[in-house]
C-alpha positions as CSV (number, residue, x, y, z in Angstrom):
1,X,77.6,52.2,83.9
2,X,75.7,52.6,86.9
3,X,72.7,50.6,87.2
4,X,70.7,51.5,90.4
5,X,67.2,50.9,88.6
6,X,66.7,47.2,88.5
7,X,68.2,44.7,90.9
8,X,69.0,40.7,90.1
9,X,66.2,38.5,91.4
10,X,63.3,41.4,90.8
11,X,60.1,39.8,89.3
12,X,57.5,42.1,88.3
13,X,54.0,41.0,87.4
14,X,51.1,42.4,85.5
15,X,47.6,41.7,85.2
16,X,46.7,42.2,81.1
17,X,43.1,43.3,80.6
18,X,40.8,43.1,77.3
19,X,38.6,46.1,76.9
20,X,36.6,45.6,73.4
21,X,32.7,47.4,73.3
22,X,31.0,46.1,76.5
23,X,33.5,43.4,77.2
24,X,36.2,44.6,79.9
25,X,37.9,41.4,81.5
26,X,41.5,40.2,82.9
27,X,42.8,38.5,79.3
28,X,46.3,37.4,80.9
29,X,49.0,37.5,83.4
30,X,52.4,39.0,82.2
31,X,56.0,38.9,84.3
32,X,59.1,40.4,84.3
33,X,62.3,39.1,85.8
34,X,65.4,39.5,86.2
35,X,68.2,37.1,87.0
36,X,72.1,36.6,86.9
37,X,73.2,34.1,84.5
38,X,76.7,32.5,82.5
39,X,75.9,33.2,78.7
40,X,79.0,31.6,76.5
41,X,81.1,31.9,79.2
42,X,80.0,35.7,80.0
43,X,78.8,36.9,83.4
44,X,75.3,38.4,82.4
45,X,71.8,38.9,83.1
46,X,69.1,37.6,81.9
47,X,65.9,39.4,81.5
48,X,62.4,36.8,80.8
49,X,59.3,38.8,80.0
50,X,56.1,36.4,79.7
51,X,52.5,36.5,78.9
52,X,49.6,33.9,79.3
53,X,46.2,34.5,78.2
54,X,44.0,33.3,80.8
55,X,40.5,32.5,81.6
56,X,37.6,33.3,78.7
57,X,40.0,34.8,76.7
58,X,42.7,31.7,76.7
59,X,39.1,29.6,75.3
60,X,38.9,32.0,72.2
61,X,42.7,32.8,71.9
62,X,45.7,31.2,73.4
63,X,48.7,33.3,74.2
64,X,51.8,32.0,75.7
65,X,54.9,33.9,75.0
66,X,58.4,33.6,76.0
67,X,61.0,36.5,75.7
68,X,64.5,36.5,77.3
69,X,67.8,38.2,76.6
70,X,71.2,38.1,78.0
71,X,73.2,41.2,78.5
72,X,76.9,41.7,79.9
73,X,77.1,43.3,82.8
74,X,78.2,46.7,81.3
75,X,74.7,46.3,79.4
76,X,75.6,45.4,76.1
77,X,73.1,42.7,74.2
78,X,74.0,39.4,74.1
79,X,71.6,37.6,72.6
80,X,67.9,37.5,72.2
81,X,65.1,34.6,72.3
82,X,60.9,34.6,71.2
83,X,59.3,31.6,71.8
84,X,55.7,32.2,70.7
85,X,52.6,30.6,70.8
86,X,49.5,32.4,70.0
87,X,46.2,30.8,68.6
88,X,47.5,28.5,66.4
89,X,50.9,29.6,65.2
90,X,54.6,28.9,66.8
91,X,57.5,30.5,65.9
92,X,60.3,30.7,67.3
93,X,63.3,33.6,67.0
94,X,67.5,33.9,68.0
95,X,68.7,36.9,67.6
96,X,73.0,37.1,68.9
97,X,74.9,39.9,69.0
98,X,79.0,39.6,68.4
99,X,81.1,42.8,68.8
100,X,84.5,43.7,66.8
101,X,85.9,47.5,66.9
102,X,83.6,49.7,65.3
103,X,81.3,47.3,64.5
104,X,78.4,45.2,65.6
105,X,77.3,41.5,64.2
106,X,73.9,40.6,64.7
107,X,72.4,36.9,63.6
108,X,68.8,37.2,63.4
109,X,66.9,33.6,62.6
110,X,62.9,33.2,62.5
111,X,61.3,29.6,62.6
112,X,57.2,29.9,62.0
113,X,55.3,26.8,62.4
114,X,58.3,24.6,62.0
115,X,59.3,26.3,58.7
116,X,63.0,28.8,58.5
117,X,61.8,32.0,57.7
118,X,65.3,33.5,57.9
119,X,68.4,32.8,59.0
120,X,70.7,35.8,58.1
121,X,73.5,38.0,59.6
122,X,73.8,41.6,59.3
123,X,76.9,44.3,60.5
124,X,76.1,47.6,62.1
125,X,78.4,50.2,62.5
126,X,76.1,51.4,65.7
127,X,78.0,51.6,68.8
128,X,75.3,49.8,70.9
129,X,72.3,47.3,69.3
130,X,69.3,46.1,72.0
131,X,66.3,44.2,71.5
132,X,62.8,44.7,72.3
133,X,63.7,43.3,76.3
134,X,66.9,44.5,76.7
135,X,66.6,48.2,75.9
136,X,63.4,48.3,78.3
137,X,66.8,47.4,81.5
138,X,69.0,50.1,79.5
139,X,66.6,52.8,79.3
140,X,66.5,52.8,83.0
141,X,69.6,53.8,83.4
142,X,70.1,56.5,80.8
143,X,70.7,60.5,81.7
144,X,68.1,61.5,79.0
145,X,69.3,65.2,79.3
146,X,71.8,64.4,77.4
147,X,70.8,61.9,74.7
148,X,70.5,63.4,71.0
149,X,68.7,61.1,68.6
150,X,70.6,58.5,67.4
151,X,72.3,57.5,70.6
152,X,69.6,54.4,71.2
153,X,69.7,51.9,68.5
154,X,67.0,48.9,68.4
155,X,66.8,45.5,66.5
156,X,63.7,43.5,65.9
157,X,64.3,40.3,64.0
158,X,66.3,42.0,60.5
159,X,64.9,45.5,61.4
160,X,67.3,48.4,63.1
161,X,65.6,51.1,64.3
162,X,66.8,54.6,65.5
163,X,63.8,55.6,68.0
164,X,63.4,59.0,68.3
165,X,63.5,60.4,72.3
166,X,61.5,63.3,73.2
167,X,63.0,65.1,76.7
168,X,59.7,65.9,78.7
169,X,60.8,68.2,81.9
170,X,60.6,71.6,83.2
């Protein structure tokens, strides 16, 4: 698989802004790395997204996130990590990805406010699963011309979800 569209060692980051009635202010700071990594013995990368509230807004609402994945090489999901903490609630959120010949194990596990909220394994017969940070790498380097619906599969904590494409050229 070719991947031309992100290189190891890129950090991207964003200015997050608040616009609510009147009130139109910077409300955090959000980045985007990327970075090669060993994941269970597996050459990989790892992709960290995070996001801090920041000045007035961090006084009324506190926002610091965490969210990382590793993927092989060849851009298959590895595993998949939320460390949240927003206002007053923690929770924390593993999500691994095993692979076996026509099938795909996923562990999802959910920790709120220091109380399991899951802790469950599920099979997919999908030829690829990514997370919310992975897929955002693998999208990059898809030939959307020839994508059907379907092709792109998507898990968030228990949830799969088949997004549907729309192909947007002249």
């Amino acid at each position: 698989m070719e991947k031309n569209f992100f290189q190891v060692g890129e950090e991207l980051t964003y200015d997050l802004y608040l616009k609510y009635g009147l009130l139109d202010t910077k409300a955090g700071i959000s980045t985007l790395k990327t970075s090669s990594e060993n994941y269970n013995n597996i050459d990989a990368y790892k992709m960290t997204m995070t996001a801090k509230s920041v000045g007035m807004i961090n006084t009324v609402f506190t926002l610091a996130d965490t969210i990382s994945c590793y993927m092989t090489k060849d851009l298959m999901a590895l595993a998949y990590m939320i460390n949240t903490h927003e206002g007053n609630q923690h929770s924390k959120e593993l999500t691994t990805y095993e692979y076996s010949p026509g099938t795909i194990t996923f562990k999802a596990k959910l920790i709120c406010n220091d109380i399991l909220r899951f802790d469950e394994k599920f099979t997919s017969v999908q030829s690829y699963l990514y997370d919310m940070i992975s897929i955002l790498f693998y999208i990059l380097t898809l030939n959307y011309s020839k994508m059907k619906n379907g092709d792109i599969t998507i898990t968030s904590g228990r949830k799969i979800f088949l997004p549907t494409i729309f192909i947007i050229s002249s």
